[in-house]
C-alpha positions, 0 to 999 in steps of 0.5 A: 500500500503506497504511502500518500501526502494524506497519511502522514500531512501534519497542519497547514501551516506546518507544510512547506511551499508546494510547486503542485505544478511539478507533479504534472507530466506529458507523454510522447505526443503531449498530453497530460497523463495522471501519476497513476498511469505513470506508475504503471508503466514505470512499474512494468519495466522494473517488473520486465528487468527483473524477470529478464535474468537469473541470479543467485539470491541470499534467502536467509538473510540478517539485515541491521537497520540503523535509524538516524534520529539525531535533530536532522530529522526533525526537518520539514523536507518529508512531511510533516517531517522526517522522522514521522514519515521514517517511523510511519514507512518502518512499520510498514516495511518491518511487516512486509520484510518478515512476510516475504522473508519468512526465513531471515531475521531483521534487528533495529538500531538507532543512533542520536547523541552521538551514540547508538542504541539496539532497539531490537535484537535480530529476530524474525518476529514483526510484532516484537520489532513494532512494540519496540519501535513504538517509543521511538515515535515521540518527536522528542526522541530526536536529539544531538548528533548520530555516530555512524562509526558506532551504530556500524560497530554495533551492527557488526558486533551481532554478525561477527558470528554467524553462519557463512551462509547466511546474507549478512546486511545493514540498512542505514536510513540517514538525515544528517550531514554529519556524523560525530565518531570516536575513532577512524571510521575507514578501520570500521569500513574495512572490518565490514568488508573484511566480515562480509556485511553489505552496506547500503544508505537511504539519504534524505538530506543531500550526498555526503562522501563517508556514506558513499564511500561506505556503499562502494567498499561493502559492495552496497547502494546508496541513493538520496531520496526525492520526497516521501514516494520515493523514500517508500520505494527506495526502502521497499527495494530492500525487501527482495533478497539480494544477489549473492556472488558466483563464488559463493558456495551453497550450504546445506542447512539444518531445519526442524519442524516441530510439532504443536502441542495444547497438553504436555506439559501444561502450563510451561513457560516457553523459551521465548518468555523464560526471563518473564516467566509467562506460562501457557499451556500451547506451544510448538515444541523442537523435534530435537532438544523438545525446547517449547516456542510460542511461535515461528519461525525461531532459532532454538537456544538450546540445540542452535537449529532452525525452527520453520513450518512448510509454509514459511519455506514455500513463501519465499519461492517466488524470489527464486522462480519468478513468475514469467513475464505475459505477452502484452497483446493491443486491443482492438476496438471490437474486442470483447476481452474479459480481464480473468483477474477482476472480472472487468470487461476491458474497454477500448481506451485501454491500449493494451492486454496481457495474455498467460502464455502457459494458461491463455487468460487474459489480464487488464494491466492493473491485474498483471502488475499486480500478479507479478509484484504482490500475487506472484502467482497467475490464477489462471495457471492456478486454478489449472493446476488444481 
């Protein structure tokens, strides 16, 4: 769901000076056409240049996201300001990330007073990570100056240890033009490198040359964002897995699945709120050391493996085998096509319908933009297979 002006639009007079103007574009031949439609064709060439080639995905992933909430954010650039808009997005992007990557972990860190704090450990539960982000939202939490070199340092102290086949990565979203650090950030830069962590930089001030020079050494993206639009899509790219190098060796990784249990034993408490001693009755329950979990998917503490259902291993496939692209076929002006996904007659101002080429259904391209960037699956070949 894209984020509007609506949503996150504080007072009149707490909004800037809008050139409503700019918004307005024209075609090949003249004529104006609505940010809608101009999405829609922006959309299907990102959707033809993904499924256009195959790579190597890193599908159990460990990303660090480090938050800037330093006096920077309190800006009026993103309205109604910075850190509104960053903490509204990161609601939405902590659900999308642990939807479509059931099988990674995902930690956030804030800097401010030239210090960085962990606000939540590397967990693949969404609700934990909102609960803890939720003190964050108060705009006085945005004080002093951040320190890149230590929300960096206190990113990697968590990924030092992990697996080699794991996707080790960290997201920083930064709003200032400085950085206050205790020591030499290239020996910081380097150690990423060294450990393999890829560093990637969402900027919503203006281009500064450390966080540049950080993306180029770690082999991550760094892009400055134009409004509150492009910042939803700059974050949201981050979602998909990203690609691994060639030389990378595939591992075999050792997965349990446990079974649920309402009645042995009653009323234990769960390794997730031992140290709350919070007891309940229901549970799920690790085939190996039979340590109790409230909920999936979970690293064991005790035995270390990973603790998964089918369905969280079966979600992420459609990063591996993409849905293929459909044949764009024009419409004539007599044509009595039925778009298969809504069930909407196709009329006539519409240049152009998309047509399976496994099932031969037809689609309106609102439907085919939407099967091959949220659905993943035709229904049409669905529907077949059953």
């Amino acid at each position: 769901m894209a984020l509007t002006n609506c949503d996150i639009k504080g007072y009149r007079w707490e909004t800037g000076y809008e050139k409503s103007w700019e918004e307005i574009r024209e075609d090949e031949s003249g004529l104006g056409i609505s940010a809608f439609t101009d999405s829609l064709a922006l959309l299907e060439q990102k959707k033809k240049k993904q499924n256009g080639k195959i790579v190597r995905l890193g599908m159990m992933r460990h990303l660090n996201v480090v938050i800037d909430l330093s006096e920077a954010m309190q800006d009026q650039d993103l309205k109604p300001t910075r850190h509104v808009c960053t903490m509204k997005l990161m609601q939405q992007f902590i659900k999308e990330f642990v939807e479509q990557n059931p099988i990674s972990q995902l930690g956030i860190i804030i800097t401010r007073n030239k210090r960085a704090e962990k606000i939540s450990d590397l967990s693949g539960n969404s609700r934990k990570h909102l609960l803890n982000l939720e003190p964050c939202n108060s705009a006085s939490y945005c004080t002093g100056e951040p320190s890149l070199q230590n929300a960096l340092e206190l990113a990697l102290s968590s990924m030092k240890m992990l697996p080699s086949h794991t996707s080790r990565e960290i997201l920083v979203i930064f709003g200032s033009l400085t950085t206050c650090d205790p020591g030499n950030i290239q020996e910081t830069i380097e150690s990423l490198k060294s450990h393999g962590v890829k560093a990637s930089v969402i900027g919503l001030s203006a281009d500064v040359h450390v966080l540049r020079t950080l993306c180029n050494v770690t082999g991550g993206q760094y892009q400055v964002v134009l409004d509150d639009t492009h910042f939803q899509e700059l974050l949201f790219n981050h979602v998909k897995p990203r690609s691994v190098s060639k030389d990378c060796e595939a591992t075999c990784v050792k997965m349990g699945f446990p079974h649920h249990s309402e009645k042995l034993p009653p009323f234990t408490a769960c390794m997730c709120h031992v140290e709350d001693s919070v007891k309940n009755r229901a549970g799920f329950f690790c085939p190996q050391c039979n340590s109790k979990y409230c909920e999936l998917p979970v690293e064991c503490k005790t035995c270390g493996i990973t603790l998964v259902t089918s369905a969280h291993l079966v979600r992420p496939l459609h990063h591996l085998i993409p849905i293929h692209v459909f044949k764009d076929v024009s419409s004539s002006p007599n044509s009595n096509a039925q778009c298969y996904g809504c069930q909407k007659r196709i009329s006539d101002s519409i240049e152009q319908i998309s047509i399976c080429n496994d099932c031969k259904q037809t689609y309106c391209t609102e439907c085919d933009l939407f099967i091959h960037n949220s659905l993943h699956v035709c229904p049409g070949c669905a529907v077949t297979a059953k």
